[in-house]
The first five atom37 places (N, CA, C, CB, O) and aatype in JSON, in Angstrom:
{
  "aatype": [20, 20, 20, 20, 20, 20, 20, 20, 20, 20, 20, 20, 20, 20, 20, 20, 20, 20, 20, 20, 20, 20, 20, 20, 20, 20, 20, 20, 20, 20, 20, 20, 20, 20, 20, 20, 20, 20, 20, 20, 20, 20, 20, 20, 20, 20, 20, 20, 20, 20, 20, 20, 20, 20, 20, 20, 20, 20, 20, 20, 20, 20, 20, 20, 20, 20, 20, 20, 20, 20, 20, 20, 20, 20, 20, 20, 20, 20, 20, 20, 20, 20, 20, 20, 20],
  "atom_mask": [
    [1, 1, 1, 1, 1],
    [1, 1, 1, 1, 1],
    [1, 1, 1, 1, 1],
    [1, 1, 1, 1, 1],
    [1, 1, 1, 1, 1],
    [1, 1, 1, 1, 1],
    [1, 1, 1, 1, 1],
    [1, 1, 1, 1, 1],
    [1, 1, 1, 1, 1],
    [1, 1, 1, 1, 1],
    [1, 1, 1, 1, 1],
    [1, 1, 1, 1, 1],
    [1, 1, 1, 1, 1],
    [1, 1, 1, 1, 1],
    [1, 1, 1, 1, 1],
    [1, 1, 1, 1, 1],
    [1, 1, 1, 1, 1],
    [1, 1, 1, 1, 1],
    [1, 1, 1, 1, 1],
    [1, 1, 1, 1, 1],
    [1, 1, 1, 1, 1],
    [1, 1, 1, 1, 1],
    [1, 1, 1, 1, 1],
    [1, 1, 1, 1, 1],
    [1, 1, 1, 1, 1],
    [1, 1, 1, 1, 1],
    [1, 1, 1, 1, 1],
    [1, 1, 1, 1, 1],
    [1, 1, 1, 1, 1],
    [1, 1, 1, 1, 1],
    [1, 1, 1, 1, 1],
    [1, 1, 1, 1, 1],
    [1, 1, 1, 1, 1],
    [1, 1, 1, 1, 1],
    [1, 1, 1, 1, 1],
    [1, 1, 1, 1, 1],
    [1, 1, 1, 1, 1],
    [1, 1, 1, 1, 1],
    [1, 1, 1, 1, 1],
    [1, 1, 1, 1, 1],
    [1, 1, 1, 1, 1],
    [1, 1, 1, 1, 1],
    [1, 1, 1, 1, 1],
    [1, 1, 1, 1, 1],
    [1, 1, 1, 1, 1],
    [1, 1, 1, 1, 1],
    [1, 1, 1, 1, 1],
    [1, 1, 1, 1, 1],
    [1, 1, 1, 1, 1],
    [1, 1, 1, 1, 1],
    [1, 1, 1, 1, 1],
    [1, 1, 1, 1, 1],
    [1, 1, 1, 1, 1],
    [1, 1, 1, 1, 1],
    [1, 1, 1, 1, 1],
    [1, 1, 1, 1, 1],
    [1, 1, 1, 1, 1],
    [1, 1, 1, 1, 1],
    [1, 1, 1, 1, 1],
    [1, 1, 1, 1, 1],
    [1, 1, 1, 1, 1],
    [1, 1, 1, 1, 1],
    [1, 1, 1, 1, 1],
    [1, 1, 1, 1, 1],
    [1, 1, 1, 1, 1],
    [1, 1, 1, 1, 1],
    [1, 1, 1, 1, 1],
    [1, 1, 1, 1, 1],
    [1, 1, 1, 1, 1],
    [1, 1, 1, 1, 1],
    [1, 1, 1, 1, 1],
    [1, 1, 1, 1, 1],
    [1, 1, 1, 1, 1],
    [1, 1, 1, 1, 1],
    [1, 1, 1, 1, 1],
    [1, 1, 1, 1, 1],
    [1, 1, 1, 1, 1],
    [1, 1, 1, 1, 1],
    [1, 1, 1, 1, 1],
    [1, 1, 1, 1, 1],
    [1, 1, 1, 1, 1],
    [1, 1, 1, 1, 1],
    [1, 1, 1, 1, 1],
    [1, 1, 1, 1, 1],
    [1, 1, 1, 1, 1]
  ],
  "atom_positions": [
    [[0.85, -1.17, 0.0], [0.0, 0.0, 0.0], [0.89, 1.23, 0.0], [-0.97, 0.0, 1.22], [1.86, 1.34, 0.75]],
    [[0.48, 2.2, -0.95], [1.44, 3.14, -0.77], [1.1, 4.38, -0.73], [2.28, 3.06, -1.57], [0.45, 4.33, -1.78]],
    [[0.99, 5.41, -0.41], [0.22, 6.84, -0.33], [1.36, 7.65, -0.28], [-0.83, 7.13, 1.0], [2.44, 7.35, 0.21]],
    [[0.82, 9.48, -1.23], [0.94, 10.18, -1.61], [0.48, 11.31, -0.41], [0.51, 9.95, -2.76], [-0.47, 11.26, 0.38]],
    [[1.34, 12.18, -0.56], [0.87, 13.59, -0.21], [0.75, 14.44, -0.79], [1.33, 14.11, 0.45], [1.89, 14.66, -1.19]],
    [[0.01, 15.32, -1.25], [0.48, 16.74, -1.92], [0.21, 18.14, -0.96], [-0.44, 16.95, -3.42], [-0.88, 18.31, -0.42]],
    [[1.23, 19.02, -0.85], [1.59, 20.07, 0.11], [1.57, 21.02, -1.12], [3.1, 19.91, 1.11], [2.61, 21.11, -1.77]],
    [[0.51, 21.71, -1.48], [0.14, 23.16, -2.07], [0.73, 23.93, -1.91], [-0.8, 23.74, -1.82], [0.91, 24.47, -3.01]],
    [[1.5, 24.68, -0.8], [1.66, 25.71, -0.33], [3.21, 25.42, -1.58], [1.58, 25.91, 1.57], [3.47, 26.15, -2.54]],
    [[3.95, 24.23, -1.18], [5.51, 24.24, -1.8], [5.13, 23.14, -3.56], [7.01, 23.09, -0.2], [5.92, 22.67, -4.38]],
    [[3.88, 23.11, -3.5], [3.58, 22.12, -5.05], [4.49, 21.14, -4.57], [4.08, 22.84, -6.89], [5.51, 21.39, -5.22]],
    [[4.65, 20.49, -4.07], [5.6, 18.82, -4.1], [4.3, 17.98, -3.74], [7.2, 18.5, -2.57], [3.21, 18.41, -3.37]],
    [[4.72, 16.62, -3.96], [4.48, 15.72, -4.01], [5.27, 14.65, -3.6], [4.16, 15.74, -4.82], [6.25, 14.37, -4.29]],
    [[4.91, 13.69, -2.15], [5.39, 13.5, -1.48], [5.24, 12.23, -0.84], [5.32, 14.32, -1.08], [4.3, 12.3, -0.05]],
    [[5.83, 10.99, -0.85], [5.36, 9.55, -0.55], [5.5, 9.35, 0.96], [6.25, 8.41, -1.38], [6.39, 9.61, 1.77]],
    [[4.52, 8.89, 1.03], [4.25, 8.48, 2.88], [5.59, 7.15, 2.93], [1.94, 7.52, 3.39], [6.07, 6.44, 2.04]],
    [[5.81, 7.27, 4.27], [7.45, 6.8, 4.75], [6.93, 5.59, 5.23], [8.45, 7.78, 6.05], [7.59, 4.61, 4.88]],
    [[5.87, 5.36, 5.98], [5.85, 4.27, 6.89], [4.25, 4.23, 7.06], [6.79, 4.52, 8.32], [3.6, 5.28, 7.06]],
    [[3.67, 3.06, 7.19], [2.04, 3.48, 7.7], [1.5, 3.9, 8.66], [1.29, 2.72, 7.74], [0.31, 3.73, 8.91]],
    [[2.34, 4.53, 9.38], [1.36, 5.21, 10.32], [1.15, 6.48, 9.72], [1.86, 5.37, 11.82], [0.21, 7.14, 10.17]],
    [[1.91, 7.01, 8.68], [1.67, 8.03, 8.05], [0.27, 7.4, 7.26], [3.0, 8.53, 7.2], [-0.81, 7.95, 7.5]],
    [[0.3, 6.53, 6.55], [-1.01, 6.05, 5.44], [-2.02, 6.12, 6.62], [-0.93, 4.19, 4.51], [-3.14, 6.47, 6.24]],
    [[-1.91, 5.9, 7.87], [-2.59, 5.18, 8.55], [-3.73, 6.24, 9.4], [-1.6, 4.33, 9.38], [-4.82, 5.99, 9.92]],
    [[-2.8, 7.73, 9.25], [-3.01, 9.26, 10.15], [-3.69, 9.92, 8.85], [-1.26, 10.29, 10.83], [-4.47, 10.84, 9.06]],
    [[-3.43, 9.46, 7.37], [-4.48, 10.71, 6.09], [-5.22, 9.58, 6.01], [-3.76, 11.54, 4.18], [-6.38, 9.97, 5.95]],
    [[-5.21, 8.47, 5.98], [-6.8, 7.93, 5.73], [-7.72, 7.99, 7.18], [-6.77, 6.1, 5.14], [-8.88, 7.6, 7.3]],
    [[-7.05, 8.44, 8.01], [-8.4, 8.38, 9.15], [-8.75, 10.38, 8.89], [-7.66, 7.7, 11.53], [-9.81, 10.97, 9.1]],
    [[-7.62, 10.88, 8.46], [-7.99, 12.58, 8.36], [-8.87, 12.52, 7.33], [-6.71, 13.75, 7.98], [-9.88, 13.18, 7.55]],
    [[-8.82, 11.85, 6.1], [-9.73, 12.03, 5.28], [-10.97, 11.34, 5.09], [-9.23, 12.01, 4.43], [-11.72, 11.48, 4.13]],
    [[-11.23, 10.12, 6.7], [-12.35, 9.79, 6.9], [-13.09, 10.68, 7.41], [-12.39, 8.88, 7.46], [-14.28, 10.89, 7.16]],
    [[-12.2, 11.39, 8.36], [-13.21, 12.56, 9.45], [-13.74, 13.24, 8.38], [-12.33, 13.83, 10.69], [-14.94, 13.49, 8.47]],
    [[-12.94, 13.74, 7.01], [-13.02, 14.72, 6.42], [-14.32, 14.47, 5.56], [-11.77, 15.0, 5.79], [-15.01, 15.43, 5.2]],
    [[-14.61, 13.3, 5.27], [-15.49, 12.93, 4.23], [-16.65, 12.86, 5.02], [-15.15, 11.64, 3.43], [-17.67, 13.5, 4.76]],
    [[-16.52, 12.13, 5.95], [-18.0, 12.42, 7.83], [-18.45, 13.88, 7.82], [-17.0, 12.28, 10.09], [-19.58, 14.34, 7.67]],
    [[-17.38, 14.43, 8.01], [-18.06, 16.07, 8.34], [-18.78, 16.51, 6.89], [-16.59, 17.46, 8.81], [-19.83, 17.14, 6.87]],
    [[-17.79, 15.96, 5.24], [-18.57, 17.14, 4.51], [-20.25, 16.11, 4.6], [-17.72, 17.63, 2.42], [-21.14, 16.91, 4.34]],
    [[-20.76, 14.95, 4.82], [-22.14, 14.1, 4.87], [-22.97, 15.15, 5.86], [-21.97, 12.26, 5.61], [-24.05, 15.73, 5.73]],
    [[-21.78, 15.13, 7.12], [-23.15, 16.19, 7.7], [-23.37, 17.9, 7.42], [-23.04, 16.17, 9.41], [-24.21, 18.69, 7.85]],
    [[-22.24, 18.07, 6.51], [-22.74, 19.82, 6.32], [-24.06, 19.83, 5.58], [-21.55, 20.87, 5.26], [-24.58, 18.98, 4.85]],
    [[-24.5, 21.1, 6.0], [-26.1, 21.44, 5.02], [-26.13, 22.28, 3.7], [-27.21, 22.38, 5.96], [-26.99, 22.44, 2.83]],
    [[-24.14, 23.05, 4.0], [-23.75, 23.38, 2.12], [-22.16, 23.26, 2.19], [-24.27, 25.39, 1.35], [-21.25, 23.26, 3.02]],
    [[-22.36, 23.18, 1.01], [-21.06, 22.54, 0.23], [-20.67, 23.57, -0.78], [-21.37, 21.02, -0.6], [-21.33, 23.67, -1.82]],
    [[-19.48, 24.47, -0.48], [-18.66, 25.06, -1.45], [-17.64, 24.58, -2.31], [-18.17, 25.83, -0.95], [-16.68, 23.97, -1.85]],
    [[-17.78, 24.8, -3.61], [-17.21, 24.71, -4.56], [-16.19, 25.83, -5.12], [-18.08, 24.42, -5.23], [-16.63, 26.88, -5.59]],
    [[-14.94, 25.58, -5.05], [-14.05, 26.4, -5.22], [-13.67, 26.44, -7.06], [-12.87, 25.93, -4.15], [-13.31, 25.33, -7.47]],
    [[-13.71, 27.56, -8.15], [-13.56, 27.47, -9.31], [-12.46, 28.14, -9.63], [-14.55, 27.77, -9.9], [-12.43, 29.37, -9.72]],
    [[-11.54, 27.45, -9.81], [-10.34, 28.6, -10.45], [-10.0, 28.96, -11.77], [-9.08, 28.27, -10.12], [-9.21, 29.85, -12.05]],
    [[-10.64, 28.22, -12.62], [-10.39, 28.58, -13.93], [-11.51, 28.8, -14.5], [-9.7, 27.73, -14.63], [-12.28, 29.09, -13.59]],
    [[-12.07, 28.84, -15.49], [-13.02, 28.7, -15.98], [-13.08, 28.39, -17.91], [-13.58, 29.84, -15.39], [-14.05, 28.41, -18.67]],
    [[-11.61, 28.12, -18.16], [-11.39, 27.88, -19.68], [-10.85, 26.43, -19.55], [-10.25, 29.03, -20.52], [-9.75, 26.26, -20.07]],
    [[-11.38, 25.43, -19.0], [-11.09, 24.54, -19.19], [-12.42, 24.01, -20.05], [-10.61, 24.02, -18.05], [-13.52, 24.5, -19.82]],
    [[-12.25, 23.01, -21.02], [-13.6, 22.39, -21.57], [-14.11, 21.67, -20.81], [-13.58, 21.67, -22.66], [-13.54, 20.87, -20.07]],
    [[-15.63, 21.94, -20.92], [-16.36, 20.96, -20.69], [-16.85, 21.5, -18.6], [-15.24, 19.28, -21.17], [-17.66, 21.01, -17.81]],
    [[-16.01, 22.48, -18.49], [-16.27, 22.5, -17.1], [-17.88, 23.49, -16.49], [-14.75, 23.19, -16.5], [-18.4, 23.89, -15.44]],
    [[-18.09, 23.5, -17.74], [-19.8, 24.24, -17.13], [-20.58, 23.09, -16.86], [-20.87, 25.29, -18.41], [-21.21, 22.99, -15.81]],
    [[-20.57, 21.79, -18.18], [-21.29, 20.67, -17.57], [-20.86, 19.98, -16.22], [-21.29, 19.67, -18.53], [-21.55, 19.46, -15.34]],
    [[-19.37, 20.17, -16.34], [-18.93, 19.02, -14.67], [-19.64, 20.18, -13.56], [-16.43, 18.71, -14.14], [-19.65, 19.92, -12.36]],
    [[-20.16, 21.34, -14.04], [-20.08, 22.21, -12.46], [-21.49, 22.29, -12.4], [-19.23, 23.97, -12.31], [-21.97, 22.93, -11.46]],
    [[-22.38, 21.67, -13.36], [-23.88, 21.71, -13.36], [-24.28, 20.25, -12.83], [-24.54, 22.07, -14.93], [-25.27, 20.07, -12.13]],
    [[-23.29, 19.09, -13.3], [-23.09, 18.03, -12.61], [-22.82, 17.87, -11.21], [-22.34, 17.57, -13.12], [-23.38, 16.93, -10.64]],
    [[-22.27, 18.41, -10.75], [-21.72, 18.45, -9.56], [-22.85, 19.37, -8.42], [-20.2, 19.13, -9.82], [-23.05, 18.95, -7.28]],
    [[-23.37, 20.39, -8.86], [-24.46, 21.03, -8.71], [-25.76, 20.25, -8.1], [-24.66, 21.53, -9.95], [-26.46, 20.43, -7.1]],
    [[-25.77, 19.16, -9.32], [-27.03, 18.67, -9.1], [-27.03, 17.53, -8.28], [-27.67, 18.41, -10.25], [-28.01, 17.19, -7.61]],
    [[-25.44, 16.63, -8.34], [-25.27, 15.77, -7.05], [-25.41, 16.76, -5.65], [-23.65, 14.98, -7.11], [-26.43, 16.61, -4.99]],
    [[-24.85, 17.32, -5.4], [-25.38, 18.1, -4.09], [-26.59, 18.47, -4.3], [-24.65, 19.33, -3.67], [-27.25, 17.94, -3.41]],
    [[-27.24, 19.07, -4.95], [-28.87, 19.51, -4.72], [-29.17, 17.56, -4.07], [-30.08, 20.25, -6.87], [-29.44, 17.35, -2.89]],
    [[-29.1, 16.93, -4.62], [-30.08, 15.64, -4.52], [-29.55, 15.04, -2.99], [-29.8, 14.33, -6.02], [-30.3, 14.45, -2.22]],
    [[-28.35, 15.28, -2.76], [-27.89, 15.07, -1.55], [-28.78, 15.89, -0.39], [-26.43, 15.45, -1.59], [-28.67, 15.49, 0.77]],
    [[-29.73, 17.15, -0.71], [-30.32, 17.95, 0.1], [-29.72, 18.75, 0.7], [-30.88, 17.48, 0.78], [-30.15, 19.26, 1.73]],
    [[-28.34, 19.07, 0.06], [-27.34, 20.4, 0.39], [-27.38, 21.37, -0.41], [-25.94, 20.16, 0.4], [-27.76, 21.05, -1.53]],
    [[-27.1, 22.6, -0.25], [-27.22, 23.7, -0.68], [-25.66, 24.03, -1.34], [-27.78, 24.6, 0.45], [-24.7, 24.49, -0.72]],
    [[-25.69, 23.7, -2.59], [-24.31, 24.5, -3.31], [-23.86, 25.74, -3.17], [-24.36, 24.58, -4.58], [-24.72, 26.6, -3.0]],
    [[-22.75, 26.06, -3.19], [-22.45, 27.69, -3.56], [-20.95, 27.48, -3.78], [-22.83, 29.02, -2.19], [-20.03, 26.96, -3.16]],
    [[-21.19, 28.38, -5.44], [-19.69, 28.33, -6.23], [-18.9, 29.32, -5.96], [-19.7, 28.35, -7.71], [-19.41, 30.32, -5.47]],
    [[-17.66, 29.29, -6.2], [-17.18, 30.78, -5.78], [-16.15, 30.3, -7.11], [-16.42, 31.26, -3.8], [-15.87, 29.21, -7.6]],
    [[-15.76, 31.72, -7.39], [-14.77, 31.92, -9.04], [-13.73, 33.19, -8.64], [-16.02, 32.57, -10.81], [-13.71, 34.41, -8.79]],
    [[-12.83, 32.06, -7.98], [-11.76, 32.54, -7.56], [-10.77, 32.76, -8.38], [-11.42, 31.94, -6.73], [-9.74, 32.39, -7.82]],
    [[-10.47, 33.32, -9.77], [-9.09, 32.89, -10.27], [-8.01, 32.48, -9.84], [-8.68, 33.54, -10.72], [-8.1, 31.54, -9.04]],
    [[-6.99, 32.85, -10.09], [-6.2, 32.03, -9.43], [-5.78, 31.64, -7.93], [-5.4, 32.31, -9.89], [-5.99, 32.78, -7.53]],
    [[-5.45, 31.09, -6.98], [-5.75, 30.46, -6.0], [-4.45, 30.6, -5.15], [-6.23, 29.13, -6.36], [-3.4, 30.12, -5.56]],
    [[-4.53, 31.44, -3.66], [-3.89, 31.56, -3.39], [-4.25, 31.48, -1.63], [-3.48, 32.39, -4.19], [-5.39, 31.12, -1.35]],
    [[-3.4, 31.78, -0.6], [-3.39, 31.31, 0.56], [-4.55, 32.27, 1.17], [-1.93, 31.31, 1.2], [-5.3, 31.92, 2.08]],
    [[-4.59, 33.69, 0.46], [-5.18, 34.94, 0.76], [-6.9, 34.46, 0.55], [-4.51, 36.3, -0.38], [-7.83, 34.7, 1.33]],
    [[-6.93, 33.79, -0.63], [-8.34, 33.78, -0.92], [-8.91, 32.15, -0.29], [-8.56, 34.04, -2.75], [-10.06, 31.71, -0.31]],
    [[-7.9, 31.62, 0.13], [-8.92, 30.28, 1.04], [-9.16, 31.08, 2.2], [-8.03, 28.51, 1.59], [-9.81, 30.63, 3.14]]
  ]
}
């Protein structure tokens, strides 16, 4: 089993050493996936907007959360930085 990190702030990409590392992001990204089930909205972060095809994935994505009974809201951030999370 082998897991990845990626650290935004420095763009690397970064292989977990030992499993307790695999062992500490799959339970962070269980909590993480628990909490977004119980939020009542779900933001969507857009940074580009010239990619193809991305009005259907964001009307797609739209409508999986509507059916989930969460409330979407997009935000069209260009480019993406520490200031605007």
């Amino acid at each position: 089993l082998s897991f990845s990190f990626f650290d935004p702030a420095s763009n690397t990409l970064s292989e977990a050493k030992d499993l307790l590392d695999c062992t500490a992001a799959l339970k962070r990204r269980y909590f993480l996936m628990m909490k977004t089930k119980d939020a009542e909205r779900v933001g969507i972060m857009v940074a580009t907007t010239a990619v193809p095809g991305y009005k259907a994935m964001m009307d797609r994505l739209k409508t999986i959360i509507k059916a989930a009974d969460k409330i979407p809201y997009v935000f069209y951030v260009g480019k993406i930085n520490p200031a605007k999370l």
